[in-house]
N, C-alpha and C positions, 0 to 999 in steps of 0.2 A: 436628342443627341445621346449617344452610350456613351459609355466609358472609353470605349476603342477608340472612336473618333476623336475624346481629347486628346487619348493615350499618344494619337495618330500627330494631332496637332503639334503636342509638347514631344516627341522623341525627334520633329527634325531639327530642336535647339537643344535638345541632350540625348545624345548619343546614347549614353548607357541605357539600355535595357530596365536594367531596375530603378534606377533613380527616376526612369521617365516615369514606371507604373506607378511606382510612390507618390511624384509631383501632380499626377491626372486625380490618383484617387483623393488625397490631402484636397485638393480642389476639388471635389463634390463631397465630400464632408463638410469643409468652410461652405458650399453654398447650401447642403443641409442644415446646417447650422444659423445662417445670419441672412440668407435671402428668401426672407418671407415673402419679403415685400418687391422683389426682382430689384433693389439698388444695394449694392457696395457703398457704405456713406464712407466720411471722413476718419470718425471712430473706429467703424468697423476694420477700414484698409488699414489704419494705425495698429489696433491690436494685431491682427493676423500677420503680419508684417512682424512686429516683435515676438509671439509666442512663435511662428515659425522660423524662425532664427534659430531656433535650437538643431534642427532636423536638414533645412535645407538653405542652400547656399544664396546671394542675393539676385540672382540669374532663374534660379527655378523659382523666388518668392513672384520676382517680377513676371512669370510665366503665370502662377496661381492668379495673382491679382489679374490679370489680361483674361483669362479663361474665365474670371468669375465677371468682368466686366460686357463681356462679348457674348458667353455660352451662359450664366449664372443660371437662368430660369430652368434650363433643361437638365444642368447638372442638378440640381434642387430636386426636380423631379424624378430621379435615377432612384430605386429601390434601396436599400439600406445594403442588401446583399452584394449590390454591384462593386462598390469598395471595400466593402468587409473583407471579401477575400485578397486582398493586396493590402490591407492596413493589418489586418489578425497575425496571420504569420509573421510580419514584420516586430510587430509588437508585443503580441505574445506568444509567441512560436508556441512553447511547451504547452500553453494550453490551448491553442490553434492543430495541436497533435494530437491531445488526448481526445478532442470533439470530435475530431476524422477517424478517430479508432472507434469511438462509440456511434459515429453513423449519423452526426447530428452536429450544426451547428449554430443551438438555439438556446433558450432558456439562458443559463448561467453564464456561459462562453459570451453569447453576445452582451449582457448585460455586465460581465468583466471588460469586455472589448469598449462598452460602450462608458464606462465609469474612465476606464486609461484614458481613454481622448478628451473628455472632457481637463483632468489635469494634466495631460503632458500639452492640450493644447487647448488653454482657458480662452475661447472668444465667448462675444457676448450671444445673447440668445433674442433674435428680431423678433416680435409677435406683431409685427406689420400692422400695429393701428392707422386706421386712417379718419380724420374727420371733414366735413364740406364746408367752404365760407364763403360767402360774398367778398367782392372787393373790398366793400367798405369795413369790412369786421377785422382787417390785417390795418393795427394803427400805433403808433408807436412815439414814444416821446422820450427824455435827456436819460434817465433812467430803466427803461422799460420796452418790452417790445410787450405787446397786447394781440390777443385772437379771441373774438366775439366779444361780448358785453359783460358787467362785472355779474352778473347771476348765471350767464348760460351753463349748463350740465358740464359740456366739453372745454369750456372758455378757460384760458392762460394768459398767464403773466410771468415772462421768462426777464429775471434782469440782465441787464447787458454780459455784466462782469461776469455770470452764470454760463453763457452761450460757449459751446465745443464745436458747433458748426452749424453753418446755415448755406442752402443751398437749393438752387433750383435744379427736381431732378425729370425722371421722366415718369409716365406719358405729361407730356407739355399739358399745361405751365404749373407743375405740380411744385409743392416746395417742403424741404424736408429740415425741419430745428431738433437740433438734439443739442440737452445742456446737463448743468451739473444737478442732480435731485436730491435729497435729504439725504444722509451720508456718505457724497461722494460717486454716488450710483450715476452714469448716466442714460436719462428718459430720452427718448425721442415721439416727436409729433410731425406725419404726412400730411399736409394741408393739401385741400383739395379744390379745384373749384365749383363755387355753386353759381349756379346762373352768368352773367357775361363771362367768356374765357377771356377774349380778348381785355380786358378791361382789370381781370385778376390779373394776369400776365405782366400787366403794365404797373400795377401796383405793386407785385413781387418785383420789377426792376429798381422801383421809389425805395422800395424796401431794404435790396442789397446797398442800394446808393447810403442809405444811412447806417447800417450796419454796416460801413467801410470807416464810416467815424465814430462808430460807439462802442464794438466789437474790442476786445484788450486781442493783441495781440491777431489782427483781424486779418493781415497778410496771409495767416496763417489759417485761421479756422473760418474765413469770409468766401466761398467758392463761387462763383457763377454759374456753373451748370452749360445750359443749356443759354444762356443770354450770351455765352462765347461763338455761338454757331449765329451765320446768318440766315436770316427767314428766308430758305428755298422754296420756292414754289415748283409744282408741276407745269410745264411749259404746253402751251400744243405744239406739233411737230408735225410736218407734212404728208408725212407718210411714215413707214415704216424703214428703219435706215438700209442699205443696198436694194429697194425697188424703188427710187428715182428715175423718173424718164429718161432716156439717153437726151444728148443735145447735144445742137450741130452748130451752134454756134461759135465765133472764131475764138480761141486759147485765151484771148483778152475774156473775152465775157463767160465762157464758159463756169456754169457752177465748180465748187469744189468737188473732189475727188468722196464719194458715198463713203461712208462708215461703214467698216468690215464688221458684219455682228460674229460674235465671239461665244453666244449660249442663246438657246430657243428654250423657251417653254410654249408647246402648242396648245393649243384652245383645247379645252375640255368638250367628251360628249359624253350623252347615256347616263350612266349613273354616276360620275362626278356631277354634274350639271346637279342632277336630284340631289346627291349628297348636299353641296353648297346652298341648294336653296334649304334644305330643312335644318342646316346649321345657320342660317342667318338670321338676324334678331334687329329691333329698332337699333342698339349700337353699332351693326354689322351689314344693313341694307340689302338685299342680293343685286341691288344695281349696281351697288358700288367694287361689287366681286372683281378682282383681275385675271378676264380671261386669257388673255394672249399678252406676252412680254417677251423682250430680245434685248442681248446683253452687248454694248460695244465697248472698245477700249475707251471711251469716253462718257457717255451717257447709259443710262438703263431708260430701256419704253416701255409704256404699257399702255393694254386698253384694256378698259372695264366693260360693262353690260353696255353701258348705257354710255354715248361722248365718243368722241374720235381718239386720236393713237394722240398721249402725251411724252414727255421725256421731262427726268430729273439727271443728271451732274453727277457720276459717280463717284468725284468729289466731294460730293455733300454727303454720301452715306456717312452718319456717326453710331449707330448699334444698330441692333435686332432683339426685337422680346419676344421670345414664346418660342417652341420646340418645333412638332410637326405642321402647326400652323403659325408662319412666322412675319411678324411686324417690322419692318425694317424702315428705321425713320432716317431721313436726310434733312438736313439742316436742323432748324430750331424745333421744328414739329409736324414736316409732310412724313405722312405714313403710308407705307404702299402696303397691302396683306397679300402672301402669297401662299393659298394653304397650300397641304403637303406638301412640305415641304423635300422631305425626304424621296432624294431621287430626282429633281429637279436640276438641272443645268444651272441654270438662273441663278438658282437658292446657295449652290454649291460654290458658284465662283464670287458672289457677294461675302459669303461666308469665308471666304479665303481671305477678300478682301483685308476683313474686318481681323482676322485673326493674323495680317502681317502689320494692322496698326496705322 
């Protein structure tokens, strides 16, 4: 994703010209900034949310947080120069002048540029740690939430009264604790699953259930994540929707009227095909590649290498992670990959989707 495409996003709920380039670029700064780890937590939407209250109105905050929720990964990824030139003049015009007069806008300029945003807009800084645990290592009692054993390297002991949020985020059934640390600092820890997912999953729901009773103030800093979506699965589907057989039978029995598809994406040859298999990996399959998919006003289909045409509810899409190859998960954790995305039908009207909410 560029900058133009958020630009494109946020100016048809604000109008002005400048105020939009400001709210797109302020949005890939916050997601330079706090999405190491591709999640917006609780902490993080809190502070940015109040540092930017000085700048922008509560309409463009809600547009930032939406763009970093929906786009966060690709914005992350956008070059340092891509917003610079919409944040520098804005913010430091006179020396944003003098770097354009000397033919350069590096060394000192950005390193003043880069000093002002840090204080006119203090967020925290993500170093996206993450560590892996079995089921049984998340255990918790009246005082205490516990990960791993009392020796291990990585192993914690967060107290209740300590916790700022707890939350199941994504890729499923990941879980994210951020609490208060030695003077007031807050730590965060990505738990991950090791060995049974299903079985982590289930103990991360055991988990929020008691941290709804031990949590101070837990209405507030207790979130569910992803245990708010229901476990959509991929369905099989008969075919492909508008090539149903005609039928002649009478108005009573006749099937329903075919779904109008609304976006193609056609089957790959030649060197996409080559491309995809030399990008694929034991996490990434080349069986499970999505060759062919079609988009209707109710369902999205695909079919992969390998199985017949499935359909998922495009009601259940709730985000997409990654840039030009993009992961778009429905429900609680069915994930479809649709790489390149850019330029893609499919990819584009999903992406609409998701950015009207």
């Amino acid at each position: 994703m560029s900058l133009s495409a958020a630009l494109q996003a946020v100016s048809l709920e604000v109008p002005d010209l400048q105020r939009a380039e400001r709210v797109a670029a302020a949005a890939a700064f916050a997601a330079w900034r706090v999405l190491v780890d591709g999640h917006l937590s609780r902490h993080e939407e809190r502070t940015l949310r109040r540092v930017f209250q000085r700048d922008f109105d509560e309409r463009e905050i809600d547009l930032i947080v939406r763009l970093l929720e929906t786009r966060g990964e690709s914005l992350a990824a956008l070059p340092y120069s891509a917003w610079m030139e919409v944040l520098g003049p804005w913010l430091l015009p006179e020396e944003y002048a003098a770097a354009r007069r000397a033919g350069t806008r590096s060394g000192q300029y950005a390193g003043d540029l880069t000093a002002t945003l840090a204080v006119r807009w203090p967020l925290p800084i993500d170093e996206g740690g993450r560590t892996r645990w079995a089921p049984q290592d998340l255990h918790w009692g009246g005082e205490a939430l516990h990960v791993g054993g009392p020796h291990g390297i990585h192993s914690m002991v967060v107290p209740w009264g300590d916790v700022q949020s707890i939350e199941p985020v994504d890729p499923w059934p990941e879980l994210l604790v951020e609490w208060k640390s030695y003077g007031g600092a807050v730590a965060n820890a990505r738990i991950a699953p090791k060995g049974d997912r299903e079985a982590f999953a289930d103990r991360v729901s055991d988990l929020l259930e008691a941290a709804r009773e031990r949590v101070p103030a837990a209405s507030d800093r207790v979130r569910i994540g992803w245990l708010a979506t229901p476990d959509v699965r991929l369905e099989d589907a008969a075919g492909w929707p508008g090539e149903e057989p005609e039928s002649h039978a009478s108005y009573r029995t006749a099937p329903r009227k075919p779904e109008e598809v609304l976006a193609v994406r056609e089957r790959p040859t030649g060197l996409r095909v080559l491309l995809a298999w030399l990008a694929s990996s034991p996490d990434r399959p080349f069986s499970d590649d999505v060759v062919e998919a079609r988009l209707t006003a109710t369902h999205l289909y695909v079919q992969r290498r390998r199985g017949g045409v499935k359909r998922v509810s495009r009601g259940a899409l709730r985000t997409r992670r990654g840039d030009l190859d993009a992961v778009y998960v429905f429900g609680r954790r069915t994930e479809i990959l649709l790489t390149g995305r850019a330029g893609c039908p499919v990819c584009r009207a999903l992406d609409a989707q998701l950015m009207k909410g």
